[in-house]
N, C-alpha and C positions, 0 to 999 in steps of 0.2 A: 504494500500500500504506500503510495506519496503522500508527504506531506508529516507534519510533525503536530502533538496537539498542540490545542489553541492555549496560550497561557493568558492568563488576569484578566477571566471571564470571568461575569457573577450576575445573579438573580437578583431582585427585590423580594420576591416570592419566596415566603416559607416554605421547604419540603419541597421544591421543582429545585430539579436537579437539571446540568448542564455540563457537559461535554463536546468535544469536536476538535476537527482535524485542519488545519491550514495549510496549501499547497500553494506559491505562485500567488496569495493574496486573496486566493479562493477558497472559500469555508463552507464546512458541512458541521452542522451544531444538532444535535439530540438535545431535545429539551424533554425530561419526563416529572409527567405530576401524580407518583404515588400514594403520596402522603394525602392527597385528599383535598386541595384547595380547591374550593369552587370552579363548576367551569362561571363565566363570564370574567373573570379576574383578570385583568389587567397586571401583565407582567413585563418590566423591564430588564433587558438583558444590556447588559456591559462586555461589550467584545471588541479587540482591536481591530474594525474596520481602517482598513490601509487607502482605500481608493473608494471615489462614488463607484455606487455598487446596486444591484437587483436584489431584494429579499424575496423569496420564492418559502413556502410550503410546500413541502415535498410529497405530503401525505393527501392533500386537497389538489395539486397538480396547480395552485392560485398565485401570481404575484400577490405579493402584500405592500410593496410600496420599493422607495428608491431610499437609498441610503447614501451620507458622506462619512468621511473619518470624524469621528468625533459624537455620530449620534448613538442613539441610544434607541436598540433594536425593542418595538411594543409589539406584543402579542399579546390576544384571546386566549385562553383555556375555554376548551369544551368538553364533552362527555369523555374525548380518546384521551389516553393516558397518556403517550409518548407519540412528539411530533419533531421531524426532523425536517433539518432548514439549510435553505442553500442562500452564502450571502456572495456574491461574487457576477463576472458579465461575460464569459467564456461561455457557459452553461446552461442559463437561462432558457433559449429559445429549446433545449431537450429535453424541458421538464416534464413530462407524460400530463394532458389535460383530459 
């Protein structure tokens, strides 16, 4: 596998956890919510976005919006547990809709 994990990432979210891999500035991030927080919750992720970038849902096949260095990645929780995300612009247009 390429790419090395993501370091000094972190949730606002009690109990979601977060993970992922960085290659070239292109990130793949697992977000899972075991521990039981609400779906509707508004969660804030801190991940070092390096360049404007596409956030993509990988599990919905949905862009989510456009990212710069500096901002600060928001998601939904819903019913699914574990949802993984593609932040990066190589990739984007192969995301299965």
């Amino acid at each position: 596998m390429d790419g090395v994990p993501i370091q000094g990432m972190s949730s606002d979210a009690e109990g979601v956890k977060l993970c992922g891999m960085v290659a070239d500035g292109e990130m793949a991030i697992l977000m899972s919510n075991y521990q039981g927080a609400a779906p509707g919750t508004k969660v804030r992720i801190t991940a070092p976005i390096a360049a404007a970038s596409e956030l993509w849902d990988l599990h919905s096949g949905e862009k989510i919006g456009d990212l710069n260095p500096g901002d600060t990645i928001v998601v939904t929780l819903d019913e699914i547990a574990a949802h993984m995300y593609y932040v990066g612009n190589k990739y984007g247009a192969d995301v299965p809709r």
